[in-house]
ROPAVEX-198400 format. One line per field, with one value per residue: residue number from 0; residue in one letter; y, z negated, x of N, C-alpha, C, O in turn. Coordinates in steps of 0.001 Angstrom, whole numbers, plus 524288, in hexadecimal, padded with zeros to 5 digits. Example, Ala and Ser with C-alpha at 12.3 -4.5 7.8 and 13.67 -1.06 7.14 Angstrom:
! ROPAVEX-198400
lumvex 0, 1
fimar A, S
n.py 7E9C6, 7F736
n.pz 7E188, 7E458
n.px 83386, 83232
ca.py 7EE6C, 7FBDC
ca.pz 7E188, 7E41C
ca.px 8300C, 83566
c.py 7F31C, 8001E
c.pz 7E188, 7E142
c.px 83390, 83264
o.py 7F309, 80472
o.pz 7DEEF, 7E099
o.px 8379C, 83461
This chain:
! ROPAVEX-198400
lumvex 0, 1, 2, 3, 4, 5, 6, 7, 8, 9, 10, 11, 12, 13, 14, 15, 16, 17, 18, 19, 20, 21, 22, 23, 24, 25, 26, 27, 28, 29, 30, 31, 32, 33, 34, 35, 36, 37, 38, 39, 40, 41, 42, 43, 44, 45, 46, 47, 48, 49, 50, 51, 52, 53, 54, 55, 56, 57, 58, 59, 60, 61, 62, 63, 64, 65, 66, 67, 68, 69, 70, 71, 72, 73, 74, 75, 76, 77, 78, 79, 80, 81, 82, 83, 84, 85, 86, 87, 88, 89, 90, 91, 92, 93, 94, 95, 96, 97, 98, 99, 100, 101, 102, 103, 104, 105, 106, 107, 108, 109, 110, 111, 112, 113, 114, 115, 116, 117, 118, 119, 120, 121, 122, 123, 124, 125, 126, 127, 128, 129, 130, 131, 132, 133, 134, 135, 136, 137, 138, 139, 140, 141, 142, 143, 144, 145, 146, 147, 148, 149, 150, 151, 152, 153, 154, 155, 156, 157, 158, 159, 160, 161, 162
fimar X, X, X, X, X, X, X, X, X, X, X, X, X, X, X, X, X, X, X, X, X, X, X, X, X, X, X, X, X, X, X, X, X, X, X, X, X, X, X, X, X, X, X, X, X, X, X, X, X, X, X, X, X, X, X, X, X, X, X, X, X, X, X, X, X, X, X, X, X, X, X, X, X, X, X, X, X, X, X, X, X, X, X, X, X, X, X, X, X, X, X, X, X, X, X, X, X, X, X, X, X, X, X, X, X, X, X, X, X, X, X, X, X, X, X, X, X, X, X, X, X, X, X, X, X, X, X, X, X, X, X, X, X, X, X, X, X, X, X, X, X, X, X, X, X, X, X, X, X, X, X, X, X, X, X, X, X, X, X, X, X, X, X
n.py 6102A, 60D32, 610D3, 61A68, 61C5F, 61A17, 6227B, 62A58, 62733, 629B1, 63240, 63843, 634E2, 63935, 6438B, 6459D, 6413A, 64BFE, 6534A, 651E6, 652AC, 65D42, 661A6, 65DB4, 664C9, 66F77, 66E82, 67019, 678F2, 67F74, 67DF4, 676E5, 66A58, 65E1E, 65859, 64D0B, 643B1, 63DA7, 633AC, 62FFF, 6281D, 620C5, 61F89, 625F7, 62744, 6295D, 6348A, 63B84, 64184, 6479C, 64A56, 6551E, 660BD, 66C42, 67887, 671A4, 66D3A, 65FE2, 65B8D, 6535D, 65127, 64F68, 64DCB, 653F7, 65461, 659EA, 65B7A, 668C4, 6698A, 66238, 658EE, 65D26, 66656, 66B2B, 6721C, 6697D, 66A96, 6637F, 65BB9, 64F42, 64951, 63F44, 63230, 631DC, 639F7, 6408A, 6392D, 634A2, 63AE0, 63E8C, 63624, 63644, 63FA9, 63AB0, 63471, 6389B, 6409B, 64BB5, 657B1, 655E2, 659DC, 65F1B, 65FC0, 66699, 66664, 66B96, 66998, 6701A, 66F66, 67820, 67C81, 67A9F, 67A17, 67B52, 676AB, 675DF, 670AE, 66D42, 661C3, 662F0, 66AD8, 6696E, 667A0, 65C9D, 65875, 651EF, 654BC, 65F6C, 66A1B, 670FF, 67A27, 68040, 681B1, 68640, 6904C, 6923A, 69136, 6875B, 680BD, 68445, 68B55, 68792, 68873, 68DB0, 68C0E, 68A58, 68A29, 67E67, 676CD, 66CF0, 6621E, 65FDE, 65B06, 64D90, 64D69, 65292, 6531D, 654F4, 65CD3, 66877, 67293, 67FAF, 68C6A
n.pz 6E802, 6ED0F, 6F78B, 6F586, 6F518, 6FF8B, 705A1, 70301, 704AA, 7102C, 711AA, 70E69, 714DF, 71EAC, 71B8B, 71C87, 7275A, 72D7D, 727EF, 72DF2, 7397C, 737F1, 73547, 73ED6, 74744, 73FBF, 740BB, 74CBB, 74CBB, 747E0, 74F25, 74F4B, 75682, 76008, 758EB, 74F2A, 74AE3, 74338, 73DC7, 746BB, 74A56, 7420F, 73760, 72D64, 72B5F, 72695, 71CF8, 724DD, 72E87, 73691, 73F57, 7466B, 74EAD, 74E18, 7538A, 75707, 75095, 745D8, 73F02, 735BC, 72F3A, 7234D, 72157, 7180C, 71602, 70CCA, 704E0, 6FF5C, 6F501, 6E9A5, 6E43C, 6DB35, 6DBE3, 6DC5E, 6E234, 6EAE9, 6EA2F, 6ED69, 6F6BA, 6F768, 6FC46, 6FCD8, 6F7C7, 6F6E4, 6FFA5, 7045F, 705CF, 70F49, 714BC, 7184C, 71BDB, 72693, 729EE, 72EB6, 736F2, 73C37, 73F8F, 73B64, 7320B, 7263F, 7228A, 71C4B, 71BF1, 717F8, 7173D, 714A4, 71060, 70F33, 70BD1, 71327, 717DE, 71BFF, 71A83, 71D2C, 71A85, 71C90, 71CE0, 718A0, 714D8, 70EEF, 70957, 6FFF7, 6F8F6, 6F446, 6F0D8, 6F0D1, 6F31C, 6FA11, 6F5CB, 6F812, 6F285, 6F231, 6FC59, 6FF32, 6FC64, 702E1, 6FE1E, 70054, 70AFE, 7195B, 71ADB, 7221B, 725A0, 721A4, 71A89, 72120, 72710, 72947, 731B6, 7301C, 72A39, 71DE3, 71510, 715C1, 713E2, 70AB2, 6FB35, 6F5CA, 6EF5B, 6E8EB, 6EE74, 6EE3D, 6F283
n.px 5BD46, 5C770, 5C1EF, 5C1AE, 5CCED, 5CF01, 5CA91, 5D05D, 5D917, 5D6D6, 5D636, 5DD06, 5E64D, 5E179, 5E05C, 5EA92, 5ED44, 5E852, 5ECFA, 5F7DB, 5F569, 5F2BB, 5FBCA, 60128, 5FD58, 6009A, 60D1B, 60BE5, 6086F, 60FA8, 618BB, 61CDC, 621D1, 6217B, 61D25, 61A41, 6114D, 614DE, 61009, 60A3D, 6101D, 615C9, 60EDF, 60FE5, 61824, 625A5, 62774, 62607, 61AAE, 618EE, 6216A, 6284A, 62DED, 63366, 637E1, 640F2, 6442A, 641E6, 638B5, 632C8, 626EE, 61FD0, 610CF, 60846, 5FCCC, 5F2F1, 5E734, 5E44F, 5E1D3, 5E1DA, 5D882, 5D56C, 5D527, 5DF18, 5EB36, 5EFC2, 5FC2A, 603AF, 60A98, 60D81, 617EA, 61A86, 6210B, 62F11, 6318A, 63903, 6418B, 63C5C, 639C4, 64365, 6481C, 63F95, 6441C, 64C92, 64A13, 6444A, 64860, 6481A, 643CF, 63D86, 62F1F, 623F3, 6173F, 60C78, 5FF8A, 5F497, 5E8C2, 5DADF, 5CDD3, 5CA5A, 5D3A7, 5E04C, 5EF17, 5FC0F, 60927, 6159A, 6224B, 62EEB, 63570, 64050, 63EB9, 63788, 63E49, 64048, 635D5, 62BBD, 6224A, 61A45, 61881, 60DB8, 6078D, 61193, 612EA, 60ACC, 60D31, 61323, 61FD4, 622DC, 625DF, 6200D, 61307, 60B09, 60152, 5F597, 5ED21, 5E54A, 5D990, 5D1C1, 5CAE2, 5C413, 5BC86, 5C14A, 5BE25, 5BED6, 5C9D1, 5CB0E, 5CDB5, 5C79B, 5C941, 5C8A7, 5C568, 5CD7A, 5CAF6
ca.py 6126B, 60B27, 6120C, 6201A, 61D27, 618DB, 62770, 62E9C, 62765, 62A9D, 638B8, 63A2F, 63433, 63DFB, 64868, 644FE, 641A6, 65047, 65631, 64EA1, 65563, 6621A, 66195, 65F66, 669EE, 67234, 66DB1, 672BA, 67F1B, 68104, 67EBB, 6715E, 6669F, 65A43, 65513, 648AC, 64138, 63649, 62FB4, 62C48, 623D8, 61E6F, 61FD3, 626FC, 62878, 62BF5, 63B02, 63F9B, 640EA, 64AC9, 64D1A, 658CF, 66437, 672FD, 6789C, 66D93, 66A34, 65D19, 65AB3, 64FCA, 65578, 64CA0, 6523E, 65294, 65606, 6584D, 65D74, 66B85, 669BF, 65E90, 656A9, 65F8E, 66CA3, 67057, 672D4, 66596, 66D33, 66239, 657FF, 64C23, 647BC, 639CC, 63030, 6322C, 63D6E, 64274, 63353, 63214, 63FE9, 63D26, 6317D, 63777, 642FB, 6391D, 63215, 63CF8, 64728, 64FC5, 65822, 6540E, 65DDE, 65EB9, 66318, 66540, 66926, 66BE1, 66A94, 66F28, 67049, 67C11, 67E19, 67802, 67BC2, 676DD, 678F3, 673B9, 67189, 66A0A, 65F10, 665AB, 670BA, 66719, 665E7, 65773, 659D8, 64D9D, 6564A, 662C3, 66E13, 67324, 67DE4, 682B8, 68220, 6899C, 6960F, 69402, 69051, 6818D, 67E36, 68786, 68A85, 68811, 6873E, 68E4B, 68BD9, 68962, 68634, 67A19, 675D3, 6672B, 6605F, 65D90, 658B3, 647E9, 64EF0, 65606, 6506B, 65746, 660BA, 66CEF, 67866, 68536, 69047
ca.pz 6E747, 6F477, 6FC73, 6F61C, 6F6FC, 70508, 7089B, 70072, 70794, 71453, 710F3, 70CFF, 71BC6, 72226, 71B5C, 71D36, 72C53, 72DB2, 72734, 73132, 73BBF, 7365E, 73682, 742D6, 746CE, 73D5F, 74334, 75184, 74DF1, 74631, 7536D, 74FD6, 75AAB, 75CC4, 75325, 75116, 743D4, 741D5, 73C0A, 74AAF, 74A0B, 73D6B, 7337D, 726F9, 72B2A, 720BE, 71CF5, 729AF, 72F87, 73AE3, 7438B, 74A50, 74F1C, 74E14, 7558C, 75679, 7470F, 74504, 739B6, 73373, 72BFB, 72076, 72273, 71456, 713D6, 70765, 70220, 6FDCF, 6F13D, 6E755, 6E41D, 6D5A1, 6DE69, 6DB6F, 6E674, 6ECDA, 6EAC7, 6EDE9, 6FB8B, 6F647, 702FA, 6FD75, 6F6AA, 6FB1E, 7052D, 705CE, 70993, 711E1, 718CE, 71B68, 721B3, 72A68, 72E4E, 73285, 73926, 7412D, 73FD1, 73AD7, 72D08, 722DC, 720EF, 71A40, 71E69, 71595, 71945, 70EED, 710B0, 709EE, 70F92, 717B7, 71A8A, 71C57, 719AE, 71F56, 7171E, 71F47, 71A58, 71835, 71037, 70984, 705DC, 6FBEE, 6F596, 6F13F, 6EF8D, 6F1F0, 6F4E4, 6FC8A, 6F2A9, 6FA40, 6F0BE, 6F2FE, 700C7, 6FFB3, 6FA69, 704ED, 6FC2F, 702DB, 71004, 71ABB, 71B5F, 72AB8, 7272C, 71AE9, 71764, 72503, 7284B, 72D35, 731D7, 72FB0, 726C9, 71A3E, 711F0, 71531, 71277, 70536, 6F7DF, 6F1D4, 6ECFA, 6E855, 6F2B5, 6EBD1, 6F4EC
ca.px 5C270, 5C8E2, 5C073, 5C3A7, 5D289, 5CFB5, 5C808, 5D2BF, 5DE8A, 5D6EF, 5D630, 5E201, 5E8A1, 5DE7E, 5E47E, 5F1A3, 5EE35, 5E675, 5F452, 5FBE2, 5F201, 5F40F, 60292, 6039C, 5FC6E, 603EB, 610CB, 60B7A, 60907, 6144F, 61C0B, 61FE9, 6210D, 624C0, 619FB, 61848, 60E7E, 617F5, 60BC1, 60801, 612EB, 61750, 60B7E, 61184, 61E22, 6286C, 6262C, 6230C, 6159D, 61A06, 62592, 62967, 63040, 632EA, 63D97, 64679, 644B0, 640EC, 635C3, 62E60, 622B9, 61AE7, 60CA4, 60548, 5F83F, 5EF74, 5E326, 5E6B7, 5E14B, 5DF71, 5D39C, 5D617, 5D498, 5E2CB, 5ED3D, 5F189, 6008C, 60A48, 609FE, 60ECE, 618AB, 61ADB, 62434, 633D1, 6314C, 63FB4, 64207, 638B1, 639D8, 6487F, 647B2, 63C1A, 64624, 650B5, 645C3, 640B1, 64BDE, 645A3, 6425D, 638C4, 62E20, 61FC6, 61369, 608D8, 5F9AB, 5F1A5, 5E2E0, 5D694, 5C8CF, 5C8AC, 5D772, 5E5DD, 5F1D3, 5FF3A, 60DC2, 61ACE, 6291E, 63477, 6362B, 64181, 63C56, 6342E, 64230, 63F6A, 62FDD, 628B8, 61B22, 6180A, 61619, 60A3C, 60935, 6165A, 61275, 6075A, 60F2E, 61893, 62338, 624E7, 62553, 61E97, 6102E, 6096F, 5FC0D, 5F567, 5E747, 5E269, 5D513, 5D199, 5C58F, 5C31C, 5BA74, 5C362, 5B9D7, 5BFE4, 5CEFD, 5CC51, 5CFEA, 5C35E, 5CA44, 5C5A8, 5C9FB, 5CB5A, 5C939
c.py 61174, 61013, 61871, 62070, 61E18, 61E79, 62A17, 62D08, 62A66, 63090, 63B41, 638F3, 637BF, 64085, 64927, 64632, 64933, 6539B, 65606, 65355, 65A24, 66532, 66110, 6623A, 66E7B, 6739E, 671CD, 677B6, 681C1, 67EF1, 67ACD, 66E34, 66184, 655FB, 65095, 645F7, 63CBE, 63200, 62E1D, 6281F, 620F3, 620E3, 6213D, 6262C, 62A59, 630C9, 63BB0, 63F62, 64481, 64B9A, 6515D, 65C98, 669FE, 67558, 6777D, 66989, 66614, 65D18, 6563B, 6526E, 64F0F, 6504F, 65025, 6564A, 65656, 65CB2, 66310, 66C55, 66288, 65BCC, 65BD7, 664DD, 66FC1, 66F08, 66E2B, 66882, 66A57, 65D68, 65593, 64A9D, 642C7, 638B3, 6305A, 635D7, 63EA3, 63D26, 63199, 6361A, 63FCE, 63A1C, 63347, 63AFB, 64089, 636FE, 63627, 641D0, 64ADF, 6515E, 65739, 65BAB, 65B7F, 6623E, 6626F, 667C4, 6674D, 66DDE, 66BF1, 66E6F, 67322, 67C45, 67A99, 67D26, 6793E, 679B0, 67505, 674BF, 66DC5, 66763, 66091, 66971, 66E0B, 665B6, 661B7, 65712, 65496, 65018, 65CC8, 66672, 671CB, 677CF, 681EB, 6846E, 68703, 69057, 6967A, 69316, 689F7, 68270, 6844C, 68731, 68B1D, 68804, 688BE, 68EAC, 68CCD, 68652, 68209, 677F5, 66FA1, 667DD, 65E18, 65BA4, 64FEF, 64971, 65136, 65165, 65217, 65B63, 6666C, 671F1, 67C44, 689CB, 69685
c.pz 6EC08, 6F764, 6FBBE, 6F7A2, 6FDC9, 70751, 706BB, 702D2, 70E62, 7152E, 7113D, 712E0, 71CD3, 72223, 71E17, 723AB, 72D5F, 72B84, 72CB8, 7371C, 73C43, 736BD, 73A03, 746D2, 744C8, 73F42, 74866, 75206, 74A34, 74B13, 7523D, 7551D, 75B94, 758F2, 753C1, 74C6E, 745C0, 740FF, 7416E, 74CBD, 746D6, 738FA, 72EFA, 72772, 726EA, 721F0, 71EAE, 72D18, 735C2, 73C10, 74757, 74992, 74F1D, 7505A, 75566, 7508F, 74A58, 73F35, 73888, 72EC7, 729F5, 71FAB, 71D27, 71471, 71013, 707F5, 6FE11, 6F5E4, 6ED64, 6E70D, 6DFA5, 6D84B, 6DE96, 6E0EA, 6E719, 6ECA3, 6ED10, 6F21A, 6F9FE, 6FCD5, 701F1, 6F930, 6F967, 70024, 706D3, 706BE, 70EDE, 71619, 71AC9, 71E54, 724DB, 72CF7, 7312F, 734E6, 73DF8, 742F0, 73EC3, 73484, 72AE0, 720D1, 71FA0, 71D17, 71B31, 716B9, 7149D, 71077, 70C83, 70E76, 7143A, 71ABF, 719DD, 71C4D, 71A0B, 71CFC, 71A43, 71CC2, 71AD1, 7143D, 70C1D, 70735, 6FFB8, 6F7E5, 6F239, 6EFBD, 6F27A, 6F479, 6F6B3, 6F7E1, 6F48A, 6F750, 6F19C, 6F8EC, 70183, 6FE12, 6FCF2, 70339, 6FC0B, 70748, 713E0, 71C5B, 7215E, 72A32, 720CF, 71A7A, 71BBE, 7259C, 72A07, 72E64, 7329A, 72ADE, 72269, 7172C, 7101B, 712D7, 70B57, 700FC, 6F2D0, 6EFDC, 6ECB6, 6E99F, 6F04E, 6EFB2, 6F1F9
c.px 5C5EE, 5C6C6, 5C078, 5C82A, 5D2CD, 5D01F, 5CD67, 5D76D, 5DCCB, 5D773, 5DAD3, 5E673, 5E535, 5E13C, 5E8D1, 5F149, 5EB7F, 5EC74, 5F5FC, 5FA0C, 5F213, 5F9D5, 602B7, 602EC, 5FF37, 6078B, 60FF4, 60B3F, 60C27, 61ABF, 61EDE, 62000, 62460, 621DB, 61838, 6164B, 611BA, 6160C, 60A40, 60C08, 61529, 61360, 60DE1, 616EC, 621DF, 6288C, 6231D, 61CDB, 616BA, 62146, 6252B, 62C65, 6301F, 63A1D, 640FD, 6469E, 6404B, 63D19, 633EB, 62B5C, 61F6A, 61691, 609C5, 6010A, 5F2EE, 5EAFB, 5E5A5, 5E65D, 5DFAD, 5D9F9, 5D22D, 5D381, 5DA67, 5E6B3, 5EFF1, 5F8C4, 605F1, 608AD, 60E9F, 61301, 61C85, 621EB, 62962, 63301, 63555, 6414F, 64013, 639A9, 64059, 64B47, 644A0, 64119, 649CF, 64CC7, 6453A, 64429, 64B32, 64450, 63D39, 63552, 62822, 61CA1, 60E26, 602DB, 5F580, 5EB38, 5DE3F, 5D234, 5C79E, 5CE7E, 5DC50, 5E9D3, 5F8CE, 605CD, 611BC, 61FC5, 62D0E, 63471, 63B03, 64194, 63A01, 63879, 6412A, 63930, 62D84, 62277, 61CDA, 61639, 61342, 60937, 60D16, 61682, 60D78, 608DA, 614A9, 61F3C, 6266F, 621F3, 621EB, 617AA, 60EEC, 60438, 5FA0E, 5EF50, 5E453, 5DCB2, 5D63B, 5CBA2, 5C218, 5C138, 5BE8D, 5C264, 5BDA8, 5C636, 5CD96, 5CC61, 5CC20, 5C604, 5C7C4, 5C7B0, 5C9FF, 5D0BE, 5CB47
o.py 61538, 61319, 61B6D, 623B6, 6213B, 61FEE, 62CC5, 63095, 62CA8, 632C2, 63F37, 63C73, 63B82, 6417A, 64C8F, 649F8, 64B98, 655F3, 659C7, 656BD, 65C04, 66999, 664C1, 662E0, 671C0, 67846, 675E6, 67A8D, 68668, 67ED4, 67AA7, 67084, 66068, 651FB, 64F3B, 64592, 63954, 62DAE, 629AE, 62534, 61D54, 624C6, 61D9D, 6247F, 62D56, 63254, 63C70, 63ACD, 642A3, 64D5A, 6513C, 65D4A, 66C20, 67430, 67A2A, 665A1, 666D0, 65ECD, 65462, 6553E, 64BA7, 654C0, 64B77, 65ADF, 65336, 66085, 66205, 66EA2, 65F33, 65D1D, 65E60, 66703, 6744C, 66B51, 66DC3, 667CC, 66C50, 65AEA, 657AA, 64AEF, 641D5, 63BCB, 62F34, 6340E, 63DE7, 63DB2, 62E2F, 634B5, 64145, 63A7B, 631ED, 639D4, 64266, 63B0D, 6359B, 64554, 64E6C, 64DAA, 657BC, 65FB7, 65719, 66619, 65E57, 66C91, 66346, 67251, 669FE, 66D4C, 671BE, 67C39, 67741, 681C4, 67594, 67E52, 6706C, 678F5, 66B52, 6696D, 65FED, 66B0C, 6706A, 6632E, 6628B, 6540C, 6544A, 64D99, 65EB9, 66560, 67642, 67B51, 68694, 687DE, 68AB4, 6941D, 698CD, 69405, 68858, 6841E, 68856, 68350, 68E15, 68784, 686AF, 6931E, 68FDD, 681AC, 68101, 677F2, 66ED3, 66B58, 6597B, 65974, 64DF6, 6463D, 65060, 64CDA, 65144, 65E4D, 6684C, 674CC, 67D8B, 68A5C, 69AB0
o.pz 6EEC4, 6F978, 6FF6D, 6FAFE, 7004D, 709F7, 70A64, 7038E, 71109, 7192C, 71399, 7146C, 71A8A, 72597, 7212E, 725B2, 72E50, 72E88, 72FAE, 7387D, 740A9, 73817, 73B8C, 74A0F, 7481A, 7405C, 748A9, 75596, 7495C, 749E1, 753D0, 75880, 75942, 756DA, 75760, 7491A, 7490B, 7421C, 74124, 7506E, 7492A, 736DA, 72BD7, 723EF, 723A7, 72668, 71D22, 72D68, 73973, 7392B, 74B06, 7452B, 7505E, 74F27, 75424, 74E44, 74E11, 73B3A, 73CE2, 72B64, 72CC7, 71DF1, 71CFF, 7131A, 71098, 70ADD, 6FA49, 6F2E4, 6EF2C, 6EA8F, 6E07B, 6D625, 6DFFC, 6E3B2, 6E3B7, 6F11E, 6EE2C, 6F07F, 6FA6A, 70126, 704A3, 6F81F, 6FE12, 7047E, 70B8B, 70AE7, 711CF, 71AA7, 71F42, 7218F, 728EC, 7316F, 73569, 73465, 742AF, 74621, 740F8, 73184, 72D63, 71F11, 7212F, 71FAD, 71B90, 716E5, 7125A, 71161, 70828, 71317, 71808, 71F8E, 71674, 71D52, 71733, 71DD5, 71A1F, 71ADF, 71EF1, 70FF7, 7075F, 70385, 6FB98, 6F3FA, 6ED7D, 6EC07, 6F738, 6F6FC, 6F491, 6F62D, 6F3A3, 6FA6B, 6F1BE, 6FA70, 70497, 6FEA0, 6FB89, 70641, 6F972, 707CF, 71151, 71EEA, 72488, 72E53, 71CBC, 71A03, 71B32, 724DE, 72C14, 72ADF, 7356C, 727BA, 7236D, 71512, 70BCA, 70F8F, 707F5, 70241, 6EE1F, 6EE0D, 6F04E, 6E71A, 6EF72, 6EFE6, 6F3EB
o.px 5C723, 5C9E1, 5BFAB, 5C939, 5D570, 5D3DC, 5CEFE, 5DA96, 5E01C, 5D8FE, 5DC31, 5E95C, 5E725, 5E471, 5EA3A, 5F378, 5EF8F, 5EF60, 5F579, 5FD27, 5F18F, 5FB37, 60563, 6066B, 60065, 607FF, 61273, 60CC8, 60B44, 61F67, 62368, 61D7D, 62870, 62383, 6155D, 619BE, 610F3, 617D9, 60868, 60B0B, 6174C, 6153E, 60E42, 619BE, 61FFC, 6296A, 61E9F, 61B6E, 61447, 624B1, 62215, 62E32, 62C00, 63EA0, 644C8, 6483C, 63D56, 63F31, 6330C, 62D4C, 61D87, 61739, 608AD, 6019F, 5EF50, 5EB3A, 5E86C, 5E956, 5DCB4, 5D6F6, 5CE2D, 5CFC7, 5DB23, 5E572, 5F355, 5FA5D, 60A2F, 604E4, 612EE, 610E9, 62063, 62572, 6293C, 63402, 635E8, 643AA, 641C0, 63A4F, 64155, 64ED2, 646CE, 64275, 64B24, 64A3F, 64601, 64362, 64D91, 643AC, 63928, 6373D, 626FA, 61DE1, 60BA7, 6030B, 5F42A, 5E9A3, 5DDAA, 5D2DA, 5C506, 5CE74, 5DBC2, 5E8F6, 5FA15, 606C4, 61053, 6211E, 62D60, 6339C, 63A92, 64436, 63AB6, 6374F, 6410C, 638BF, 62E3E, 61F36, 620B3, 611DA, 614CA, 60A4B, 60BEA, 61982, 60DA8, 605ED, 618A0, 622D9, 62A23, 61D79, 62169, 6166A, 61100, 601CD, 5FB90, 5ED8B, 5E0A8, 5DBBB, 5DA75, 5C85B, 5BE49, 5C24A, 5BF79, 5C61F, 5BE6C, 5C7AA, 5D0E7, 5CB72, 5CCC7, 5C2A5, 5C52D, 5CA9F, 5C571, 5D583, 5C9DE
């Protein structure tokens, strides 16, 4: 039991770092700049995971990345983005100067998928309504059911992909 928690916490940082990876990629060719993973200097920084810019605007971006679907098979729909976030994301913007925003990348086997926004758009929302994102109706889509061509097999959550 140890030594599943162990594989399943390591899986789960992969992910997260492969998000992180992805985002800032994302960022570049959404004409951001400026970028900087905060994680190479303060490990788990409050909120923020990325800094950067877009014509003059100031951002901090929390990068969540999940398994697009459950272990169950049904739609992974909501990115948990932690205990106190509107605490946590308002001290980051006086911190950095900058607005609080989300970034969510949603993986399965064959493809990714990447949803961007504003933390108040989530009008008090503790999680990412990836759903709502997926029909366009939160945050803006940059990336929609993109191949990818890496082995996902050590990332998946078993879940059962339906095609």
């Amino acid at each position: 039991m140890v030594e599943q928690n162990k594989k399943e916490a390591a899986r789960k940082k992969s992910l997260g770092e492969l998000g992180e990876l992805f985002a800032l990629k994302a960022l570049v060719d959404n004409r951001f700049d400026k970028i900087r993973n905060l994680n190479d200097d303060i490990l788990n920084e409050k909120f923020a995971d990325i800094e950067c810019e877009k014509d003059g605007i100031r951002y901090i971006v929390s990068v969540k990345a999940r398994n697009k679907y459950q272990i169950n098979g049904k739609l992974n729909s909501r990115y948990n983005l932690g205990e106190h976030v509107y605490e946590k994301a308002a001290s980051a913007e006086i911190k950095y100067n900058a607005s609080a925003n989300w970034m969510a990348i949603q993986f399965d086997s064959k493809s990714f998928s990447i949803y961007f926004g504003s933390l108040k758009e989530l009008n008090g929302s503790k999680a990412i309504p990836i759903d709502k994102c997926m029909k366009g109706q939160v945050g803006e889509i940059w990336v929609l059911d993109k191949r990818h061509y890496f082995d996902f097999g050590f990332y998946s959550n078993n879940a059962i992909e339906i095609k």
